[in-house]
C-alpha positions in Angstrom: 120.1 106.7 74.5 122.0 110.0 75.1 118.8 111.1 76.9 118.7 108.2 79.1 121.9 108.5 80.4 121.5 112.6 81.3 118.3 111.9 82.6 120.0 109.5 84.9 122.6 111.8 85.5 120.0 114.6 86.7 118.2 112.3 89.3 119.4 112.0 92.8 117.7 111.2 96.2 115.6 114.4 96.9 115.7 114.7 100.3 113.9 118.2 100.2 110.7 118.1 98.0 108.5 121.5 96.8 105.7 121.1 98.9 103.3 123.6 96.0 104.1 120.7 93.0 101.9 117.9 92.4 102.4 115.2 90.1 99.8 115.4 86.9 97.3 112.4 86.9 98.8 112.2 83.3 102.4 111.4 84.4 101.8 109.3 88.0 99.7 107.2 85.3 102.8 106.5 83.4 104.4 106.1 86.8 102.2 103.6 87.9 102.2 101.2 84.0 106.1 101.9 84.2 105.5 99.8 88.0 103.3 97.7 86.4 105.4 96.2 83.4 108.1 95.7 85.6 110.0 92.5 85.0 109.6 89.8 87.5 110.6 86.4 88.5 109.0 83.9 86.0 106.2 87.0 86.2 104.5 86.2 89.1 104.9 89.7 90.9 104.8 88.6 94.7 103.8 92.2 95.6 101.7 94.6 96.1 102.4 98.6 95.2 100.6 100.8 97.7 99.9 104.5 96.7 99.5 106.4 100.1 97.7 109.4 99.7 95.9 110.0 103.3 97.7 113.1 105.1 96.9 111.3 108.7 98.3 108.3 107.7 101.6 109.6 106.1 102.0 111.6 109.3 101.6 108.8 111.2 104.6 107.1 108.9 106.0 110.1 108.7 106.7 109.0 112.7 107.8 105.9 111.7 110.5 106.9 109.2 112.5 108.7 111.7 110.6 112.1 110.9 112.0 112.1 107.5 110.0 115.2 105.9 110.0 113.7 102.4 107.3 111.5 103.6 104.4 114.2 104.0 106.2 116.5 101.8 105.7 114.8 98.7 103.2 114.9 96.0 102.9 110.7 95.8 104.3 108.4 98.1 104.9 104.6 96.8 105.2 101.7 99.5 106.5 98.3 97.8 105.4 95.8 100.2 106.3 92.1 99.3 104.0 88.9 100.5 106.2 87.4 103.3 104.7 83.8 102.2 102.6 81.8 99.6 101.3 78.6 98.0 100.4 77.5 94.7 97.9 80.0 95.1 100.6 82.3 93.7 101.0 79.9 90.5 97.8 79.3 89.9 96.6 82.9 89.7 99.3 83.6 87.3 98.7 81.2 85.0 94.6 82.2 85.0 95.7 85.3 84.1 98.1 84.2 81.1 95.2 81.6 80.4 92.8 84.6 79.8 95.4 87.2 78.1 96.6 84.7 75.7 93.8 82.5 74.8 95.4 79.1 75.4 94.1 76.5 77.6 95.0 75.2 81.2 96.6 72.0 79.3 98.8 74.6 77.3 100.4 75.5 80.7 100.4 72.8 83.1 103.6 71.8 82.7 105.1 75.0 82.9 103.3 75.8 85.9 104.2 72.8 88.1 108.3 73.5 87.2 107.4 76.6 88.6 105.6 75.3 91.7 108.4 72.7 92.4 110.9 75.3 92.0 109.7 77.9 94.3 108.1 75.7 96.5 111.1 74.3 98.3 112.2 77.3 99.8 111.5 77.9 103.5 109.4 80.4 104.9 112.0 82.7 105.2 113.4 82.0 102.2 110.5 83.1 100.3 110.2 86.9 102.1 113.6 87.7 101.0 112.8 86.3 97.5 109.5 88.4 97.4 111.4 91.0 98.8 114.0 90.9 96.0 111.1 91.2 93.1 109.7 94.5 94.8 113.1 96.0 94.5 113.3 95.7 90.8 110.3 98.1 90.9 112.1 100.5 92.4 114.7 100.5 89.8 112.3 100.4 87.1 110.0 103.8 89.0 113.4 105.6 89.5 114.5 105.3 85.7 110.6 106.4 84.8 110.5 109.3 86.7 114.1 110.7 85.7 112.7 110.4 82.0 109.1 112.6 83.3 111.8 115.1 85.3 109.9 113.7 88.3 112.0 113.6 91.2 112.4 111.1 93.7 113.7 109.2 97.1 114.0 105.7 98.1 114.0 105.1 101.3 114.9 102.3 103.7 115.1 104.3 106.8 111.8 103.7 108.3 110.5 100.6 111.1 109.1 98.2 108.8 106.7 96.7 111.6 105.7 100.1 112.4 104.5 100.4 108.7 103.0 97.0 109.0 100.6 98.1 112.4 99.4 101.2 110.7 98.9 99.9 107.1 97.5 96.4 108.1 99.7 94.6 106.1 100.3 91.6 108.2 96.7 90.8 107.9 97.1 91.1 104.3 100.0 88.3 104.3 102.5 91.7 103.4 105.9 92.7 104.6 106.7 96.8 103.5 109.4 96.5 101.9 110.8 99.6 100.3 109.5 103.0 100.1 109.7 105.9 97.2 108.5 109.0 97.6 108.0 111.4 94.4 107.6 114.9 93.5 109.5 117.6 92.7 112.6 118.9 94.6 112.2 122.4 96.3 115.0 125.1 95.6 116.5 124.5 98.8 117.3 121.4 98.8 121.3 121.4 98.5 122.0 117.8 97.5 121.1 118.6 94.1 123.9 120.5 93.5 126.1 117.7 94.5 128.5 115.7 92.1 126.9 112.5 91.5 129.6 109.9 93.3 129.6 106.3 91.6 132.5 104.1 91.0 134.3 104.5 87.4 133.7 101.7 85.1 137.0 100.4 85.6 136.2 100.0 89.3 132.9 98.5 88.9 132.7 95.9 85.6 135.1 93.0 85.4 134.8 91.4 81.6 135.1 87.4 81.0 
């Protein structure tokens, strides 16, 4: 546990990544089951995770994130984009899946699966991006804890024109919003941030106990 907590100590938002460091195909695998077994609302993971590698198309986001230089410079850039709407569709494929993984019939599950259908199915539109939306961020969470245990660095990022990102990836074809953005790598020696004192509130400040 001691670990955990120094490793989370020693992360912070690079803002200035080494541009001659790559991530191992090793560790950006671990990276990418750490995304994968990230917890989710009854499990139905109303995302996609989108590994941008081209160099023209991360220039061209690179445009549309303000010219923020972590977004060409480094090694792996992660976009969590979250489906702005759905159907039972969403349900359904879920439950194939646990149908197949945990040999149990479609019987076995019906139930379950229409509580599920009811539930999330009475929420607007609207109601259902931000809900999506929500899921995606408890990747980034998950990807941030991952990589301060590899000594990967990394940056999320909000300060980029969603619809921007949506025009050049395609995503609103693909029924997709982009969400949230992390990029990852390793921070370069001139980046002064990392000599900063982390700031967070003291526990006093920031748990209230029942």
């Amino acid at each position: 546990m001691s670990n955990t907590i120094e490793n989370l100590k020693w992360r912070y938002a690079t803002k200035k990544f080494d541009t001659s460091k790559t991530i191992s195909n090793e560790d950006f695998e671990t990276l990418k089951k750490a995304m994968q077994l990230t917890a989710s609302s009854y499990g139905l993971q109303p995302y996609k995770i989108l590994n941008i590698e081209d160099k023209e198309i991360r220039e061209k986001l690179c445009a549309a994130s303000w010219n923020q230089s972590q977004i060409e410079d480094a090694s792996h850039m992660i976009v969590l984009a979250n489906m702005t709407d759905f159907g039972d569709e969403l349900v359904d494929n879920y439950f194939d899946n646990v149908i197949d993984t945990r040999n149990v019939t479609k019987e076995d599950v019906t139930d379950y699966a229409n509580t599920i259908k009811s539930t999330i199915g009475q929420l607007s539109q609207e109601q259902k991006a931000v809900w999506t939306a929500k899921q995606a961020y408890i990747v980034v969470g998950n990807l941030l804890s991952a990589a301060a245990q590899l000594k990967i660095d990394a940056c999320p990022m909000e300060g980029f024109q969603s619809e921007e990102y949506n025009k050049i990836l395609d995503l609103n074809s693909k029924n997709l919003n982009a969400a949230v953005v992390v990029t990852l790598g390793y921070r370069s020696e001139e980046d002064e941030t990392q000599h900063y004192k982390k700031v967070r509130k003291p526990e006093n400040k920031l748990f209230i106990n029942f």
